[in-house]
C-alpha positions as CSV (number, residue, x, y, z in Angstrom):
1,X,-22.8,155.7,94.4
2,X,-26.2,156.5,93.6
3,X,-28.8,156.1,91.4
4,X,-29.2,159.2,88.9
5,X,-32.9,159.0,89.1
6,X,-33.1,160.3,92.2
7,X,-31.9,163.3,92.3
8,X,-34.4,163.8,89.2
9,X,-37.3,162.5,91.0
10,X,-36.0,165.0,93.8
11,X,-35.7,167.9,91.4
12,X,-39.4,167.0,90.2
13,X,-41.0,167.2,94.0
14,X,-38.7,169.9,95.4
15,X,-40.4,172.1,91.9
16,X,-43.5,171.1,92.6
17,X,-43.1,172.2,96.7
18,X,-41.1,175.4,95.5
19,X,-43.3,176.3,92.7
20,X,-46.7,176.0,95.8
21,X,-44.4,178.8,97.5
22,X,-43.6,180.7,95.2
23,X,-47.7,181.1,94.5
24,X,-48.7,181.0,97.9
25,X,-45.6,182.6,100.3
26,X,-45.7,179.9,102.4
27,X,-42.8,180.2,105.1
28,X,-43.6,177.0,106.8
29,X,-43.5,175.0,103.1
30,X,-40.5,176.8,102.5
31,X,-39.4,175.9,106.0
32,X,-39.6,172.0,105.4
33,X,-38.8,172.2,101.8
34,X,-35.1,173.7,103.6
35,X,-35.0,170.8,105.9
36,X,-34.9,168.6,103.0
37,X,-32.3,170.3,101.4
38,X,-30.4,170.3,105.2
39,X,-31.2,166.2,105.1
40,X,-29.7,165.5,101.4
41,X,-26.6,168.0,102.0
42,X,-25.6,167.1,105.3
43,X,-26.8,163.6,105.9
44,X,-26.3,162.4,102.7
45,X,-29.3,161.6,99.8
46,X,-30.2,158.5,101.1
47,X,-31.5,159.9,104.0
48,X,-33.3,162.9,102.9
49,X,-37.0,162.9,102.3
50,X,-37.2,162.5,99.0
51,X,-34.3,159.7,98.5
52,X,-36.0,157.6,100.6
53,X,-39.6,158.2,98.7
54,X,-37.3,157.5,95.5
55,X,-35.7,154.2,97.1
56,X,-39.0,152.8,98.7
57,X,-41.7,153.4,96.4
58,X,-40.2,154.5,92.7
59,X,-36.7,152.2,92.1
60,X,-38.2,149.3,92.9
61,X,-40.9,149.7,90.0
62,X,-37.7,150.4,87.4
63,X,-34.9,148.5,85.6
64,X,-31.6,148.9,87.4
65,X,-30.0,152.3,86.0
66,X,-27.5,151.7,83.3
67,X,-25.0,153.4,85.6
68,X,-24.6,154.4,89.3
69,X,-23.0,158.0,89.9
70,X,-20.9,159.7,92.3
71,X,-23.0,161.3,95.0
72,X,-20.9,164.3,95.4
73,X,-21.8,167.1,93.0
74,X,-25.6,165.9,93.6
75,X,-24.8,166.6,97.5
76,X,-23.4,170.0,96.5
77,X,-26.4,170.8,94.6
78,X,-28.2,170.3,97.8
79,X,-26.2,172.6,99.6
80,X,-27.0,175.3,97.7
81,X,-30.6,174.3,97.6
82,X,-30.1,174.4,101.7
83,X,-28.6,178.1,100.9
84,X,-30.9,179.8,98.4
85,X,-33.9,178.1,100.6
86,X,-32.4,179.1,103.6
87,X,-32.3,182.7,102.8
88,X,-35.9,182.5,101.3
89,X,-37.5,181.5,104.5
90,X,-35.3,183.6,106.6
91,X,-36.5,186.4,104.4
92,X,-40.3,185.0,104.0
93,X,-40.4,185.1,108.1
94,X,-38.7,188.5,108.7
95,X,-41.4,189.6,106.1
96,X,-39.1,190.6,103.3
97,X,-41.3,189.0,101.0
98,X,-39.5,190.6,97.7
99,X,-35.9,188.8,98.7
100,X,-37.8,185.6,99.9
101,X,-39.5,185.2,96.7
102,X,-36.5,186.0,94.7
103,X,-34.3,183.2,96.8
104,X,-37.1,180.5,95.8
105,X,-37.4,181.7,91.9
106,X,-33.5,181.0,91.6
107,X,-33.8,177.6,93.9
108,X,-36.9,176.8,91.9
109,X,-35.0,177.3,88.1
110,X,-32.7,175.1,89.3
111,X,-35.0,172.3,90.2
112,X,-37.2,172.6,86.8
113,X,-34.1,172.4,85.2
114,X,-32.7,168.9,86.7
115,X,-36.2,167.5,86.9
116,X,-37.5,168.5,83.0
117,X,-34.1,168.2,81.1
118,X,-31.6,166.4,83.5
119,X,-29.6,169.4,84.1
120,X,-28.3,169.5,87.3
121,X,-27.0,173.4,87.9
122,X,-25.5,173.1,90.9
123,X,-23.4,169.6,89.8
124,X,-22.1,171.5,87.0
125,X,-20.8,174.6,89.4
126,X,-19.6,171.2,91.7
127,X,-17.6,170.0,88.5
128,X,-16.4,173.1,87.5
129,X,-14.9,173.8,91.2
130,X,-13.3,170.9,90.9
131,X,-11.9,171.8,87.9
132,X,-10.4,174.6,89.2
133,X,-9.2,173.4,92.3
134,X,-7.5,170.5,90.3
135,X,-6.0,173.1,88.0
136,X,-4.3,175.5,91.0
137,X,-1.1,174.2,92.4
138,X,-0.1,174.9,95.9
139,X,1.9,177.8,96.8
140,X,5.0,177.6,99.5
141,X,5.3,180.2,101.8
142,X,8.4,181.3,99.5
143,X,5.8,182.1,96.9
144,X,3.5,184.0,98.9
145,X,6.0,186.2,100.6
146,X,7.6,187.1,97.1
């Protein structure tokens, strides 16, 4: 469980980092700003950069959140973060500027979003997979064959 004001004060930096490569096609910013994503989705938000900027410097200033949430669609969220940035600074590197700058413009909509209006895009794809998945109902091999 998690505080929900850190993946907002996440959002906030990772726009601020994505919105510097977008205006100045840095690879290498990119490059970190994808290691941070790797961190959050892999190893979890308390360890990535920005949950522990959050946890050190920012909670302890607040109130206790009226709620804690699940950390799993946030996690998610990083994930594709990891992918879109991925692909940008693959793409930045290799000198495909045009797909590297689309890859952070989509990464970076996502970000404004959660940060400016609390609308985490990739939780809501998270919830709505899970949704889905809930809603399908295993097949037997019976099934499949017929």
């Amino acid at each position: 469980m998690i505080d929900p004001r850190g993946p907002r004060f996440a959002a906030a930096l990772t726009t601020v980092v994505l919105a510097v490569v977008l205006v100045t096609g840095s690879a290498w910013l990119l490059a970190a700003q994808t290691v941070a994503f790797a961190v959050g989705a892999f190893a979890g938000l308390h360890r990535s950069p920005y949950g522990v900027l959050f946890r050190r410097f920012v909670r302890p200033r607040l109130a206790p959140p009226a709620e804690l949430e699940d950390a799993a669609a946030p996690r998610f969220a990083q994930l594709v973060g990891f992918g879109f940035a991925l692909v940008g600074t693959v793409a930045l590197f290799a000198g495909a500027t045009v797909v590297g700058q689309l890859a952070v413009a989509a990464a970076l909509a996502a970000a404004f979003l959660n940060a400016a209006f609390g609308y985490c895009l990739g939780c809501e794809v998270y919830l709505i997979g899970r949704r889905l998945l809930a809603g399908a109902t295993p097949r037997t091999a019976e099934e499949i064959s017929a």
